[in-house]
C-alpha positions, 0 to 999 in steps of 0.5 A: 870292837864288837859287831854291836859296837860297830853298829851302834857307833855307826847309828849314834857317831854319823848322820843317817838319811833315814833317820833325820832326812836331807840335813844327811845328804852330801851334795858332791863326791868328796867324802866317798872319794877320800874314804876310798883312797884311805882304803887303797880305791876298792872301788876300782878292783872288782867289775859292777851294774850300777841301777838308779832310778826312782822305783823299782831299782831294788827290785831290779838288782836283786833280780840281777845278782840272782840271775848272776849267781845262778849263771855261776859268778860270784856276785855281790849285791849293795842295796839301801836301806836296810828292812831288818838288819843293817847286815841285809845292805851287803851280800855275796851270793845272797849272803849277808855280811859278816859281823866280824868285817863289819866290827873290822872295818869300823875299827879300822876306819875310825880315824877316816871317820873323824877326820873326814866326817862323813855320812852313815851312807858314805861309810856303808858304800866304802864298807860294800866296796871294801867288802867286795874286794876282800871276797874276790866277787866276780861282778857286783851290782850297786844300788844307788841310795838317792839321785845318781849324778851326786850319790855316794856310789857314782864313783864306779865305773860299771860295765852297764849302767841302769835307770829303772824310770823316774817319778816323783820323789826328794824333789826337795833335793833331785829337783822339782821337775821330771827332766831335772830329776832325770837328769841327776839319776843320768849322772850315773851315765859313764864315757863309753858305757852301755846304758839301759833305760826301764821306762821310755817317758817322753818328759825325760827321754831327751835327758837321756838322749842327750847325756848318753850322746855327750858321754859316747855310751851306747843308750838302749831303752828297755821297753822298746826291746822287748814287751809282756804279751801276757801275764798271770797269777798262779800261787802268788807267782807272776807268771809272764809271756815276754816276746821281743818288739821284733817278733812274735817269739815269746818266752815265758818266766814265772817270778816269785815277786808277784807285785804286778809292776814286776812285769816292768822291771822284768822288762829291764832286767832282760835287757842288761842281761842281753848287755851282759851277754854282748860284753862276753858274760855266760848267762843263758835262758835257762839261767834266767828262768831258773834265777827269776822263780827264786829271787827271794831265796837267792837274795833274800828280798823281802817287801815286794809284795810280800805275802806274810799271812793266809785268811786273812792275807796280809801283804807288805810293801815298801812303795811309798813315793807317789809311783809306788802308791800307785802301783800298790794300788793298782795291785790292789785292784787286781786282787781279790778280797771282800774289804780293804784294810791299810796299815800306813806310816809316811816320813815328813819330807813326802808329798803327803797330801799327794800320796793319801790322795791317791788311796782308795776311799772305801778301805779302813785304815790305821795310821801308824809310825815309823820308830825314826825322828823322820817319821810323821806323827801318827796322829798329824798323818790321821788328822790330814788323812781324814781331812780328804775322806781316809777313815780310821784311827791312828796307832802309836807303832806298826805292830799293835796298828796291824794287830788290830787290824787282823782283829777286825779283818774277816778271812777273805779280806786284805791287809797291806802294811805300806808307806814307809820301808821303815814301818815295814821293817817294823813289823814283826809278825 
């Protein structure tokens, strides 16, 4: 079997999230436990960081795999879904997977595949593990792909684990209130293990508070430990002062992720290294400062804010959930240009009306789709875009709907590709 073999059985044969939405979601462990027994429970022979929440745990993990690489361990890193290539969800120190393994295993485990019927996302979590263990990683860090309490990944157990915060996102599937939301990314809290939370919010903090007692595992919330004293711009980096809530030390980190929400995930990302640090891990300042400038280049992240043309600047984003609109658009503010332009895609099981809401008024847009059956006509998102006072045209792909907007753009406006990873990983410029 072939690495094109492999991909292309993997994205006909299963059902994929992504691609069809909550009819791919398998609501309990099974599948994932009898996939790992059948390859001899990998997920109990290397150590790991397990990160959920609703935003920023992609953001947070890559920066921690590359704090880990730079402090010398070998460190892989499992991220979903995927912007350009399936390969970009398994890394080795910022490595992509190999294709071979990749055909290998599928091959291998194709006749788990037809007995157990799994999910696209239960086979790509096994494949990481898998994967993990034949390259002898010191420590991996795990993202989870959608909740905690029931996610594929919720079969580790880590030597911390992360909540990034909670918001609103597949209330359809997590629950329809913020403490019932809270509670399934809780699910990831283990007996015994440290666990930090990113953002303290007075909804879910007894959540937290009350899982963590159950469970004996040590609960720190990050914002709490530590806060950004100052932050500035510099060259699309995010130069930031963080001093500790006790005293008025500061140290100062300049991050290649430039998107303003990083100062939040920075935040939680120095307190698991302090974790880190307490169960005996070799990570110094010096490591941290020189990891947090190059995450891009040690992970090979992409879609945080990403920067990808000058005069006009055009930026992609992936935020696409009410939070990540916000964020974008807080960005936005904090920018300057002369007129705003927006190249939007959404997936039909969003809040729609709730995320268009929230964009600014005065930018021209152009409505766009993602390439996947779950993607809202461009049309469809047009008409209910205008309907609350969102004024542009609609564009049957991403790549034609962002040409015509550096067409129309002058060079000191701005350009943001946003509202779907999916649109995002489209673009091709």
């Amino acid at each position: 079997m072939t690495y094109e073999q492999a991909t292309n059985y993997l994205f006909t044969r299963l059902p994929m999230f992504s691609r069809i939405g909550a009819a791919a979601y398998k609501k309990d462990l099974t599948n994932t436990i009898r996939l790992c027994e059948y390859l001899g429970n990998p997920h109990k022979k290397f150590k790991s960081i397990h990160i959920a929440g609703t935003n920023g745990k992609g953001s947070t993990s890559h920066m921690l795999a590359a704090i880990l690489q730079t402090a010398g361990y070998k460190t892989g890193l499992y991220t979903s879904p995927h912007l350009r290539d399936f390969r970009e969800r398994f890394r080795v120190n910022g490595e992509m997977i190999d294709k071979q393994f990749v055909a290998n295993f599928v091959e291998r485990i194709q006749p788990a595949i037809d007995e157990i019927e799994p999910s696209f996302f239960e086979i790509t979590v096994a494949m990481a593990f898998e994967y993990f263990v034949h390259e002898q990683v010191d420590i991996a860090v795990i993202e989870t792909g959608l909740g905690g309490r029931l996610d594929s990944t919720n079969v580790i157990v880590p030597e911390v684990a992360v909540i990034t915060n909670i918001g609103w996102d597949h209330m359809n599937l997590l629950g329809n209130t913020l403490p019932a939301i809270a509670m399934e990314k809780a699910g990831i809290i283990k007996p015994q293990v440290p666990v930090v939370i990113g953002e303290t919010a007075a909804e879910t903090k007894p959540v937290f508070e009350q899982v963590a007692s159950e469970k004996q595992a040590p609960l720190v919330f990050a914002d709490k430990q530590r806060y950004v004293a100052e932050w500035k711009y510099d060259h699309h980096q995010l130069v930031l002062q963080v001093s500790p809530s006790s005293s008025d030390q500061r140290s100062t980190y300049q991050l290649d992720l430039p998107g303003y929400y990083q100062t939040k995930n920075c935040v939680t990302v120095l307190e698991v290294v302090h974790q880190l640090q307490q169960r005996g891990y070799k990570i110094t300042e010096e490591h941290v400062q020189k990891a947090l400038q190059q995450v891009k280049k040690l992970t090979g992240l992409h879609g945080r804010w990403e920067v990808i043309h000058a005069n006009p600047v055009v930026v992609l984003d992936v935020g696409h959930n009410e939070d990540g609109i916000k964020q974008i658009t807080a960005q936005i503010e904090l920018s300057d240009h002369q007129h705003l332009h927006i190249v939007i895609g959404l997936v039909k099981d969003k809040e729609i009306e709730k995320v268009l809401s929230l964009l600014p008024r005065e930018a021209t847009y152009y409505f766009t789709r993602a390439q996947i059956p779950r993607a809202l006509p461009e049309t469809e998102l047009a008409a209910r875009a205008q309907a609350i006072g969102l004024k542009g045209h609609a564009y049957s792909d991403v790549n034609t709907a962002l040409q015509q907007a550096m067409n129309k753009a002058s060079k000191h406006d701005l350009i943001i590709v946003c509202g779907s990873v999916f649109v995002v990983g489209e673009v091709s410029l």
